[in-house]
C-alpha positions as CSV (number, residue, x, y, z in Angstrom):
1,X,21.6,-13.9,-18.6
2,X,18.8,-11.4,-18.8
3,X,15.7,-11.5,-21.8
4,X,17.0,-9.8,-25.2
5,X,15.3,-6.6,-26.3
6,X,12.5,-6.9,-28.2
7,X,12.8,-5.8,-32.0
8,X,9.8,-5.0,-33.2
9,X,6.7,-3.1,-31.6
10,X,5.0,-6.8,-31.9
11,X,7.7,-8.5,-29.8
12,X,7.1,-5.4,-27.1
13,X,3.8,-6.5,-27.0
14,X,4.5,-9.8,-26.7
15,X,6.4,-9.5,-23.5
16,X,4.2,-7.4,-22.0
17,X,1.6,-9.5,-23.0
18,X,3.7,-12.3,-20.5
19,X,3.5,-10.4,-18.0
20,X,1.8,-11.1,-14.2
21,X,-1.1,-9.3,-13.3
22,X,-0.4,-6.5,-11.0
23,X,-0.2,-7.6,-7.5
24,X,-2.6,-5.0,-6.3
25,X,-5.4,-7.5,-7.9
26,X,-4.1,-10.6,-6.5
27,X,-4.1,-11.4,-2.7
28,X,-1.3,-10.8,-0.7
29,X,0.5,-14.0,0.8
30,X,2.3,-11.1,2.8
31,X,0.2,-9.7,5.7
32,X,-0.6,-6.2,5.7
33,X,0.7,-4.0,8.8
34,X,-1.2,-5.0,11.8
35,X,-2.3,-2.1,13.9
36,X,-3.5,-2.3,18.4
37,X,-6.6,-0.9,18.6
38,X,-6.7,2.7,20.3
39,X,-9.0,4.5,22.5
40,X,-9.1,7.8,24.8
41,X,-10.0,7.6,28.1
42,X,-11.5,10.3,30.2
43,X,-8.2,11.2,31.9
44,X,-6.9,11.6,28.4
45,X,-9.7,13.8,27.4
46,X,-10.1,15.8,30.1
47,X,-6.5,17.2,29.1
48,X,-7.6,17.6,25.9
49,X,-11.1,19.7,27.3
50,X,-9.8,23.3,26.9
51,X,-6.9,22.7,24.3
52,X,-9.1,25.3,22.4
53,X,-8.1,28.3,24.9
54,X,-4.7,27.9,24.0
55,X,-5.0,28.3,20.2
């Protein structure tokens, strides 16, 4: 059984006026995506080197 509608603009407000804050202000209990660290390494950049010749 769901809430009735609200009759009156006062009632509207009312219900809104229940509702949670939005969960962008309150801390997660859900962990955000967790990422590896990254790096290049010299082999990787020395592929990289004269990329611009190509373009």
């Amino acid at each position: 059984m769901g809430t009735p509608d609200p009759d009156t603009m006062d009632e509207l407000i009312a219900d809104c006026a229940d509702l949670p804050s939005s969960p962008l202000t309150q801390p997660s209990a859900v962990p955000g995506p967790r990422y590896p660290d990254w790096s290049v390494d010299d082999a990787t950049a020395a592929q990289m080197a004269d990329l611009d010749a190509y373009i």
